[in-house]
N, C-alpha and C positions, 0 to 999 in steps of 0.2 A: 504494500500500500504506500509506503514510505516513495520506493522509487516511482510511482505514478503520478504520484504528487509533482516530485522532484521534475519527472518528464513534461509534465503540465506546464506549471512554473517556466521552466526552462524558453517552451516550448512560445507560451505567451509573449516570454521576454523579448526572443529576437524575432517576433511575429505579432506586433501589435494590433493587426488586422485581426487577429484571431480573435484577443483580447474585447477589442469591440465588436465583433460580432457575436459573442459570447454575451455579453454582459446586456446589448441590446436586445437579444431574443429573453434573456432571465427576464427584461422592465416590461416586453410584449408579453410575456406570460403573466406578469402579474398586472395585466390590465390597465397598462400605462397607455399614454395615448404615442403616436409612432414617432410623434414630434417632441416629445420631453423624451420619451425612451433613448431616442438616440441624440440626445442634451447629455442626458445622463451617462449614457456611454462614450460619448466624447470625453466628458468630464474625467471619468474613471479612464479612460486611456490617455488621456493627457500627462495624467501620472506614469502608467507605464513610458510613454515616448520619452518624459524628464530619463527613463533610466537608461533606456532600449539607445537611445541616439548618444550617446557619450560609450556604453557599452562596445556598439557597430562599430564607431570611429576606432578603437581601440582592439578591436578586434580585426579589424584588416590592413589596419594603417600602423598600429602600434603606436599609436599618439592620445594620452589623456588629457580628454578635452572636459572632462565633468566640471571644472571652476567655472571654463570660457561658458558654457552652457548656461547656467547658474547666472553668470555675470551677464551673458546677452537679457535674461529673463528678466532681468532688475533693472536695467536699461530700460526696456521696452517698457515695464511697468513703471517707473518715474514719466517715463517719457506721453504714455497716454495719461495718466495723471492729470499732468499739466496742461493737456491738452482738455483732458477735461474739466480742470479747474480754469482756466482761461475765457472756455465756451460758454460752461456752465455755472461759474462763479458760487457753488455749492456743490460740494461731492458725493453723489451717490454711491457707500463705499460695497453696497453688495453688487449695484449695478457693473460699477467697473470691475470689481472682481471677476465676475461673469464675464464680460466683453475680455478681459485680459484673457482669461484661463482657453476664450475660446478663440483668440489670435494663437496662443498658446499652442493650442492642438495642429492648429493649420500649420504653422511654421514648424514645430517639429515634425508632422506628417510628410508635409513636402521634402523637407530635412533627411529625412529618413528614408524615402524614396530613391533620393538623389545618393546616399550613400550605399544604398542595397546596388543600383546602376551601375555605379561609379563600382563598387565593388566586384560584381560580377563582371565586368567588361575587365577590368584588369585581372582577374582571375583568365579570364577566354585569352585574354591577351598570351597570360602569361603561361596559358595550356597552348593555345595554337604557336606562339615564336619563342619558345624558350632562350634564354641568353646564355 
């Protein structure tokens, strides 16, 4: 049981897709409407990708990037902050928590994409022309 777990986990980690389409059929099942369900599942994979995308870099590249990760995320949230203290001149701080968390997902999603590509191509690379 231990190692199915273990495989699960594992499995989720370097496969965030999984992750959310998991967790969004769990909110469909429990009678969520399709549009919070997959709010929600963004949310809960937002957290996997903070792991999965500094994981990936450092698994093909051999470069730990978890600070820079971290440090981009605290940027971008001062940086909409302001943008919405300037607009809005009162902070909605659940609101923006929200709108962050869900720039969040995108940009690591995309993130993560680009390094599964980028990874797999230099892998074919480096199967087809060996040096």
């Amino acid at each position: 049981m231990k190692f199915v777990i273990q495989v699960l986990m594992t499995t989720i980690l370097f496969c965030p897709i999984i992750a959310l389409l998991i967790t969004y059929v769990i909110f469909r099942k429990c009678k969520i409407d399709h549009v919070k369900a997959f709010g929600l599942a963004a949310d809960i994979t937002t957290c996997v990708l903070f792991l999965t995308v500094p994981l990936a870099i450092n698994s093909i590249w051999e470069v730990s990037l978890f600070i820079p990760v971290i440090l981009m995320a605290v940027v971008i949230a001062v940086f909409f902050t302001y943008i919405d203290w300037k607009t809005k001149k009162e902070i909605e701080v659940l609101q923006l928590l929200k709108k962050l968390w869900r720039i969040y997902f995108i940009l690591l999603g995309v993130l993560y994409f680009v390094i599964l590509v980028g990874g797999l191509t230099q892998n074919i690379i480096g199967y087809v022309a060996p040096m």
